[in-house]
C-alpha positions, 0 to 999 in steps of 0.5 A, a space after each residue: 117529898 124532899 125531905 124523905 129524900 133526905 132522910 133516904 140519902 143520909 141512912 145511906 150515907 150513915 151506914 155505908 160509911 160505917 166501919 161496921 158495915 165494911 168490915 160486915 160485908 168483907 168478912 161475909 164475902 171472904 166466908 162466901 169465897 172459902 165455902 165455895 171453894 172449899 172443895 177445891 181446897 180439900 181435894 188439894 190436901 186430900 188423896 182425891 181421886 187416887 186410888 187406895 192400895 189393898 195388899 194380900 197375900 197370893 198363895 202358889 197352892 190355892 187349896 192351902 190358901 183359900 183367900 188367894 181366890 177372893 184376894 184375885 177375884 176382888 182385884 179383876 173385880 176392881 180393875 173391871 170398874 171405870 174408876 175404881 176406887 180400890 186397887 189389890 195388889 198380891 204379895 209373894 208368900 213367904 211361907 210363914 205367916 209371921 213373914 207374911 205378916 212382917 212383909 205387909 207392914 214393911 208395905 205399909 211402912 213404904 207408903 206401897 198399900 194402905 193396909 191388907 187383907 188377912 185371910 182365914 179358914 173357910 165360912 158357908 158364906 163361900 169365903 173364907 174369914 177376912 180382917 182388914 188391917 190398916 193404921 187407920 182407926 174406923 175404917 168402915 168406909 173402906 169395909 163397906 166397899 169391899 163387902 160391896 165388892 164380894 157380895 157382887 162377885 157371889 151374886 155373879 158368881 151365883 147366877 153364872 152356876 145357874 147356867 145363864 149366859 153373860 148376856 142375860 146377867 148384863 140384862 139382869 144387871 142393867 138399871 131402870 131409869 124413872 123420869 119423873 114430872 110435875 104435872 097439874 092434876 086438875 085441868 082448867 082449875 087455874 093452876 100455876 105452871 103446866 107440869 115441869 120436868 125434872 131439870 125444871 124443878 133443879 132449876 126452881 128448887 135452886 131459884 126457891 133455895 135463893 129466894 128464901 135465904 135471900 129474904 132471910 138475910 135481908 130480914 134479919 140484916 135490915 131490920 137490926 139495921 133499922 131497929 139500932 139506928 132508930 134507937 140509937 138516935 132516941 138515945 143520943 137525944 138526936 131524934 128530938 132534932 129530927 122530929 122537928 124538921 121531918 115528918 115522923 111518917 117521913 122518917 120511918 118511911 125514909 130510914 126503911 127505904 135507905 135501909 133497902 138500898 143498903 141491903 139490895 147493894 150489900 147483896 149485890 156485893 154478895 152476888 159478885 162474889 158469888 158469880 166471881 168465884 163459881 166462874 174460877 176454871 176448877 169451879 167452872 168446870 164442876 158447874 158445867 157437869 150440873 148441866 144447869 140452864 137457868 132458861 129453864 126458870 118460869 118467868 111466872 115464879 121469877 115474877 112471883 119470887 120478887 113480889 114476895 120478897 118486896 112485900 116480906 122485906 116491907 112487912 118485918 122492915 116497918 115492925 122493926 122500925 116500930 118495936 126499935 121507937 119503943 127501945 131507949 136504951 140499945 141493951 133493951 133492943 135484943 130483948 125487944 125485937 126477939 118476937 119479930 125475929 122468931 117470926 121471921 125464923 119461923 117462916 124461914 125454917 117452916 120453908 126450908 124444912 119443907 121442901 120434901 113436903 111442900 103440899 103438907 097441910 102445915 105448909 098450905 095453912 102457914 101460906 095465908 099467915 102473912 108472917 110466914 106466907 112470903 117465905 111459905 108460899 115461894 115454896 109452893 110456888 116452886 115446888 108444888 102446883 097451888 091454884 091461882 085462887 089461893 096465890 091471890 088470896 095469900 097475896 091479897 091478905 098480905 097485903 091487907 096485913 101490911 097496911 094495917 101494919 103500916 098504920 099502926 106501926 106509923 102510930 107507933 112510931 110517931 109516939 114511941 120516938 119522943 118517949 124516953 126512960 122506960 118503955 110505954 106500958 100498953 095503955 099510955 101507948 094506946 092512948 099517945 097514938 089515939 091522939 094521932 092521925 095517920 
């Protein structure tokens, strides 16, 4: 036992005081900071909530002018609002409209507007023909709201002719709230959880957003981790060394659990910057609009979430190790672990690209495939209601598969690690690892 203990303490060792680790885990963290940040930063260089000026030209003699009237009715329209986003500010007419037109551009010029509207005759819509110019190329954002804007003062505009008073058209106007919850359509099947309500399943959805990118990154981290130590050891001629004083079941088992360590420390580092910078007064601030109550998570799925994660970090961390003792050289390694990598993507993106549909036929099967079903079950567990019986079942196969995945990964190891030059066809491998027992 001590010597698995000390192949647990030199993997730790061994990567963290690798420069590539440290540096890793510093830029990983800085990436971490900027995005978090990132919309703070953009508001800092961007106009944020300030409000956009919109010239026209308002015409003493509104009959000879008619963008006048819509020029007025989309200002009260925008000052009516809480927080507008538009602001239309009238211009003197200057009798011409090649004045007009030299007027708004100095407007432009002066940083006063952002661009204007210019208005033509008039169409059967009830408005006359506009055109909104600006320096700016595709401004469509800007058209859209303003087409927004008119097509609410015509609909007013339609019902106040209809004869209905100012309190029946704030009732027609007046939105419908739909609370929406989960709830277990079958009672007494053994179903997981009692229905959730929609502040619940925020809360779940982000702990199963976590869960599964978690599980990905440690994959993916710890098992090129684990796959490039082993087969750099084979090719420095330092696992001849090993072989002869630890056990080779020991020294997989060893270097997998190091690796765990390493990975729950470099995603504890993670987690700290995480918190450090959500917890910034500008990002504080934007957190506590959420309203988010992380009380609200299910123990159950809490439970859940980490029994899945062990078993799927074990289950790819033993093939890694295993496809890693084949692989002599480390150019061949890519190549090598590639199937392992697509499965895990596999599960990765069937979950992520799920969650609109965590009861699709393709989300229950891929469930009890144990390659997939730490990453897809999560996702029922979250975001759907399985029965207790299939939780279990899908666990239970899991299980099944990683030993049967340790043992043969075991086997593998234990003859892949002493040969070199090129990698062991399937028959000279079946045979070296008939000649060893587990």
């Amino acid at each position: 036992m001590n010597s698995f203990w000390t192949v647990v303490g030199f993997t730790v060792r061994n990567k963290l005081k690798g420069k590539a680790f440290l540096i890793t885990t510093i830029i990983i963290a800085l990436i971490m900071s900027t995005g978090i940040n990132l919309p703070y930063i953009f508001s800092q260089f961007g106009s944020g909530d300030k409000v956009t000026n919109i010239g026209y030209i308002e015409s003493q003699q509104a009959e000879l002018a008619p963008g006048t009237a819509t020029g007025d009715q989309l200002k009260a329209f925008f000052e009516a609002q809480e927080n507008p986003s538009l602001k239309l500010l009238p211009y003197e007419d200057k009798g011409s409209a090649a004045e007009n037109e030299m007027q708004l551009k100095q407007a432009i010029t002066d940083k006063d507007i952002k661009g204007y509207l210019d208005f033509g005759k008039m169409t059967e819509s009830g408005f006359p023909e506009m055109t909104y110019k600006s320096e700016k190329l595709m401004e469509f954002e800007m058209t859209s709201s303003l087409q927004g804007a008119l097509q609410m003062i015509r609909q007013g505009t339609i019902l106040q002719d209809a004869g209905l008073t100012e309190e029946q058209m704030a009732l027609l106007n007046a939105p419908i709230d739909i609370d929406t919850v989960q709830i277990s359509a079958t009672e007494g099947a053994g179903n997981i959880g009692e229905g959730k309500s929609p502040e619940e399943q925020a809360v779940n959805m982000g702990l199963i957003y976590f869960i599964i990118i978690l599980l990905f990154m440690a994959v993916m981290i710890s098992g090129q981790m684990i796959a490039s130590e082993i087969t750099a050891e084979k090719s420095s001629r330092v696992m001849e060394i090993l072989i002869t004083s630890v056990s080779p079941l020991k020294q997989m088992f060893g270097k997998i659990f190091g690796m765990f360590v390493v990975v729950v420390l470099q995603i504890a580092i993670y987690v700290v910057v995480i918190i450090a910078n959500i917890s910034m007064p500008h990002n504080n601030k934007a957190l506590g609009d959420l309203n988010i109550d992380l009380s609200q998570i299910d123990s159950a799925l809490l439970a859940y979430s980490v029994l899945f994660f062990l078993t799927g970090f074990f289950l790819f961390a033993t093939l890694f190790a295993a496809v890693g003792s084949l692989v002599s050289r480390t150019e061949d390694l890519g190549q090598a672990v590639m199937p392992i990598t697509i499965l895990s993507l596999a599960g990765f993106y069937i979950s992520i690209f799920s969650i609109g549909s965590p009861d699709s036929m393709l989300v229950k099967v891929s469930s009890f495939i144990p390659f997939f079903s730490p990453f897809v079950m999560m996702l029922r567990l979250g975001l759907a209601d399985p029965p207790v019986w299939q939780v279990l079942t899908s666990i239970g196969i899991l299980l099944v598969f990683i030993y049967a995945a340790v043992w043969v990964s075991a086997k593998i190891y234990r003859t892949g690690v002493l040969m070199y030059g090129k990698r062991p066809s399937w028959k000279e491998l079946r045979k070296a690892m008939k000649a060893y027992k587990v």
